[in-house]
N, C-alpha and C positions, 0 to 999 in steps of 0.2 A: 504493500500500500504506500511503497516512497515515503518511509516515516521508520520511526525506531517503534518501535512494539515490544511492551515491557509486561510481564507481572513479575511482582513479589509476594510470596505467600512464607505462613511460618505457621506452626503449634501442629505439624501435622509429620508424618515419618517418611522416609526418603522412597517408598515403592510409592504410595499414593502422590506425591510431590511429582516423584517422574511418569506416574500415568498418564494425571492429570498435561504433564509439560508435553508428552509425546500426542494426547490427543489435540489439545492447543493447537501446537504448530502446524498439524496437519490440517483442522478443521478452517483453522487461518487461511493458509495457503489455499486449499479448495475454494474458500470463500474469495478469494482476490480473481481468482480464475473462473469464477461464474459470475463474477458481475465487474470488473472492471472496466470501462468503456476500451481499455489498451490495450486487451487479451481479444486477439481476432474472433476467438469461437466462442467467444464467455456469452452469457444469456442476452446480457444489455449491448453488446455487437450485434449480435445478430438480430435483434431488435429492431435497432437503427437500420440495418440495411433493410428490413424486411420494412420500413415504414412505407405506407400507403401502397401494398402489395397484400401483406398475409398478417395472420391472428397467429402467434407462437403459445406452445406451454409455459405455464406458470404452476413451478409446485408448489408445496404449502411452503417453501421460506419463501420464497420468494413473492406468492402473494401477501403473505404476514408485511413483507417489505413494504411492498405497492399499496399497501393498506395504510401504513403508514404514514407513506410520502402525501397521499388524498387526505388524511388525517391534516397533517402538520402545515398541506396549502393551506384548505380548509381555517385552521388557526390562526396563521399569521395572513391572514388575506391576501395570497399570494406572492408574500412578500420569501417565502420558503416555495422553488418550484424546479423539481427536478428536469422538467423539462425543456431549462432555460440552453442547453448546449450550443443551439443556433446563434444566439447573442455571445455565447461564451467565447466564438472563433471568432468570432469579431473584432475583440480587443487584442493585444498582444500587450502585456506589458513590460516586456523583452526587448521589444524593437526600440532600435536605436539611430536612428532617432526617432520618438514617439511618433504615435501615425492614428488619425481617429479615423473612425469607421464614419461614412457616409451618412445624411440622414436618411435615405434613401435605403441603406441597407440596412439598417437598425429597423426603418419599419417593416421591412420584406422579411428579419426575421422574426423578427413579435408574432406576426403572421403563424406562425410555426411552433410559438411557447405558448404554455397554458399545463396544468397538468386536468384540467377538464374537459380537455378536448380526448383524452384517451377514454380509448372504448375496452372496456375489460365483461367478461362473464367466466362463470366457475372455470380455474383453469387453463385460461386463458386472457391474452391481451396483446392489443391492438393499438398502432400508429395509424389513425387514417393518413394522413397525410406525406408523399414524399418530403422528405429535409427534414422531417418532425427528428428527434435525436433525445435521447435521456444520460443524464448523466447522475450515478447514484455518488458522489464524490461528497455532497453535501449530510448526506447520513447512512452511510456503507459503516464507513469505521465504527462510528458511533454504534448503529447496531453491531459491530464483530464483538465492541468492546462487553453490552448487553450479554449474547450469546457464550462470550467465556466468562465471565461472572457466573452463566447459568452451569456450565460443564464446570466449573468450581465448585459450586454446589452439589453437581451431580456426586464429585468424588467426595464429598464432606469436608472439603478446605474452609474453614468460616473465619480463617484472618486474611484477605487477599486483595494487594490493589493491583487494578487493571490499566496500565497507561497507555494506548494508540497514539503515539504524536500528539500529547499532552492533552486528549481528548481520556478524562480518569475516571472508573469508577472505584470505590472502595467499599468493600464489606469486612465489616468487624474491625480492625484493629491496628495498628505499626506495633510489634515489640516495647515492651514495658511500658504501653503509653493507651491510653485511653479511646484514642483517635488515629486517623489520618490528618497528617500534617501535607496539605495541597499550595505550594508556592503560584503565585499570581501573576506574570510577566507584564510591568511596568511597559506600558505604551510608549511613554516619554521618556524611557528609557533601555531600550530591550537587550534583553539580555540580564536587565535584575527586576525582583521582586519586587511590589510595591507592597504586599503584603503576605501573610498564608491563612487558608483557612481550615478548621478543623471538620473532620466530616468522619462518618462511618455509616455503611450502609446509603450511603448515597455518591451522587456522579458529581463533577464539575467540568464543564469546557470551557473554553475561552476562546472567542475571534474578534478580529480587529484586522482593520486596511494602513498597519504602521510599516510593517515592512515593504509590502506590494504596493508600490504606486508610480504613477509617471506625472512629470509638468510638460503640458502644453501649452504653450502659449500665455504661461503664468498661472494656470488652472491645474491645482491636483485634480488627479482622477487615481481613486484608490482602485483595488481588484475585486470589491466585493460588490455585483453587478445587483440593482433594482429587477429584477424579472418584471415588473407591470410596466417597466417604464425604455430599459432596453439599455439605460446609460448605468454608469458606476452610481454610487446608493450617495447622495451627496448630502450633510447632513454634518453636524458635531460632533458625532460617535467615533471615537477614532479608536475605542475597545469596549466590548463586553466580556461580561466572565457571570455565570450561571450555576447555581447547584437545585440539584433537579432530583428526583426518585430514580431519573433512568439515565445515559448518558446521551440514547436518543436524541432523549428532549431537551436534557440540557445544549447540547451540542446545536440543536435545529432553533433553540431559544436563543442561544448566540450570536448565530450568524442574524438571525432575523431583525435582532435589537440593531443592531449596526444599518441594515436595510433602513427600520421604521424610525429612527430617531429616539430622542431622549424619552418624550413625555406618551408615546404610544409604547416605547420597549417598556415603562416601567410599567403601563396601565396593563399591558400583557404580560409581564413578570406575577403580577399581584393577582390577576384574576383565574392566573394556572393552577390548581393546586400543586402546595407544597415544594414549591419553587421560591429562588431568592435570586437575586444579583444586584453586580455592581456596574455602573456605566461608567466609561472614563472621556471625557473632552477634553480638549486643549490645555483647560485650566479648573478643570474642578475632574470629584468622583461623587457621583449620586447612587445613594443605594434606593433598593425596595424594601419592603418594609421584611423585618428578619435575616437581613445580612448580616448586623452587624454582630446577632449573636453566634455567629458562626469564625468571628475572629479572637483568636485567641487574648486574656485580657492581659 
């Protein structure tokens, strides 16, 4: 998944520890290889090629997936849309020197995003449209992370934290210590902390457009694309960081806060259950309500 992929686990004896580690790796690796847009033969390749031609199988993970993704548009008012990959090739934020996409071609592929325009029945689903394209990049990990917390439990591991490229889930415990201690990468700083928080049994992720971005013409343009509107998500947010029941939602509550701005991320922090976060701008940090008892005092 082009990312380091960690667990740590403890209080459990060396044959369960390496069950658990041998089925991990495996079921990890399978999982990159069925749904990576990079992997020619994986489910969501063949997807896209088969867009506005033919209806492919969907097994049960993989609808669990797609269930999801209609959940979480659904929630953040499409401000969360896997379907966005048309706009995604659009940008480059690589090119050197920066190069903007047409308005011409931003609208031609809006044309193409939506995750409601996908036609699903038991088993099955469908791109109507040629160009249509999904990209699960936005909650893939996050679900793997989900799914080994579950195979953790399956073997009876109950101290374990799960980190995807800093996308964490923790259950139970760190050694001697009551909690998981989760560091928070500093916006205005990166590469350190601006804080950590304590957690067990819950997720946290964190996204922000600090590192990814380009100046045109005097105008940043971060990496983190608007899907309803077609351009980068322009706005004060320049990080969110999320703790959530699942890493899912934390992870898809992330990215979306940066999408929808300060005073809709926190109004959809608050009305989630059992969720908390913090927003960072230029010059301040706004939490939701219940962040701050999750830092340590």
């Amino acid at each position: 998944m082009s990312t380091l992929c960690r667990v740590d686990c403890h209080g459990a004896d060396a044959g369960t520890i390496q069950a658990f580690q041998s089925e991990t790796v495996a079921w990890t690796a399978g999982f990159e290889a069925r749904y990576s847009r990079f992997v020619p033969d994986s489910l969501v390749s063949r997807l896209n090629a088969a867009a506005g031609k033919a209806w492919l199988a969907a097994d049960a993970e993989a609808e669990r997936i797609f269930d999801q993704c209609g959940e979480f548009f659904r929630l953040t008012g499409g401000a969360f849309d896997p379907t966005a990959l048309p706009l995604t090739r659009l940008w480059n934020w690589k090119a050197s020197p920066p190069a903007m996409p047409t308005a011409g071609a931003i609208a031609a592929a809006r044309e193409l995003v939506g995750w409601d325009k996908i036609q699903r029945r038991p088993g099955e689903i469908f791109l109507p449209r040629a160009g249509m394209s999904l990209d699960l990049g936005g909650i893939g990990k996050e679900f793997a992370v989900d799914t080994v917390v579950a195979l953790a439990r399956k073997h009876g591991l109950a101290q374990v934290l799960v980190d995807f490229g800093q996308d964490v889930r923790a259950v139970g415990h760190a050694p001697d210590k009551p909690h998981w201690l989760i560091g928070l990468e500093d916006a205005r700083q990166p590469g350190h902390c601006w804080t950590g928080v304590a957690v067990t049994n819950q997720a946290v992720a964190s996204s922000g457009d600090y590192q990814r971005h380009f100046i045109f013409n005097g105008q940043r343009y971060g990496h983190i694309l608007d899907p309803r509107t077609g351009w980068p998500a322009s706005n004060e947010v320049r990080a969110a960081s999320i703790i959530a029941p699942s890493c899912t939602l934390a992870g898809l509550l992330a990215t979306s806060a940066c999408v929808l701005g300060v005073a809709e991320a926190i109004r959809l922090i608050e009305k989630t259950p059992d969720t908390a976060g913090a927003i960072t701008t230029a010059d301040q940090r706004i939490y939701s309500d219940r962040f701050e008892s999750f830092i340590p005092g």
